[in-house]
N, C-alpha and C positions, 0 to 999 in steps of 0.2 A: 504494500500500500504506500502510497508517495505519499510524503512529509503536508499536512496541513496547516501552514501557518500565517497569520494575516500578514497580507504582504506588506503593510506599515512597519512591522515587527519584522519582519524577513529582511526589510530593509535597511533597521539600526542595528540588529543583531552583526556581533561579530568573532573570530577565531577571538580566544583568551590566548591565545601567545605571544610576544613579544612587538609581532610588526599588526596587529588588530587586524587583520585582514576581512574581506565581506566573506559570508559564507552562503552556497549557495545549497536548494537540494538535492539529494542524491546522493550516488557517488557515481567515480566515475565510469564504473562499471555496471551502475543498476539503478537508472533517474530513479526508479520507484520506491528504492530502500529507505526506511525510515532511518537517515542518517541526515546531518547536513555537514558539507565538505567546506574546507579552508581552501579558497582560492590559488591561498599562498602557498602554503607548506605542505598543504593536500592533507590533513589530519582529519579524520571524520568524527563526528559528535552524532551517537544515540539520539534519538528521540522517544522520550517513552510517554503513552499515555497523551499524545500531543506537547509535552514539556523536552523544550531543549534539554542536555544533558551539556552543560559547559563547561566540563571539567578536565583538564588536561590528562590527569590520570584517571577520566575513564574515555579518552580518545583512543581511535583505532587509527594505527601508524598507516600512510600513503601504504601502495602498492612497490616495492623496491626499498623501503625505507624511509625513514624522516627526511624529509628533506629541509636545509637550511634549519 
């Protein structure tokens, strides 16, 4: 099921890492996963229950590794 989240809030929302990056939904592998992706670093955030999960240590590492 793909991430529903109002797009006001899709819009301020952003990665918790160092450079704030936008995040967008999906990943890159699967629009539909309730996840939202760090543009930057590619680090994917959970979504549960419709609630971000912003927290670095519960981020799922890019595809190849962290990047930057």
């Amino acid at each position: 099921m793909a991430v529903q989240l109002d797009p006001q809030l899709l819009e301020i929302l952003r990665c918790p890492s160092p450079d704030h990056a936008p995040l967008r939904p999906g990943t890159v592998d699967d629009a539909d996963a309730d996840m939202l992706t760090c543009t930057e670093c590619g680090r994917g955030y959970p979504v549960q229950d419709g609630i971000p999960v912003l927290l670095l240590d519960e981020a799922v590492p890019p595809p190849g590794g962290l990047a930057g």
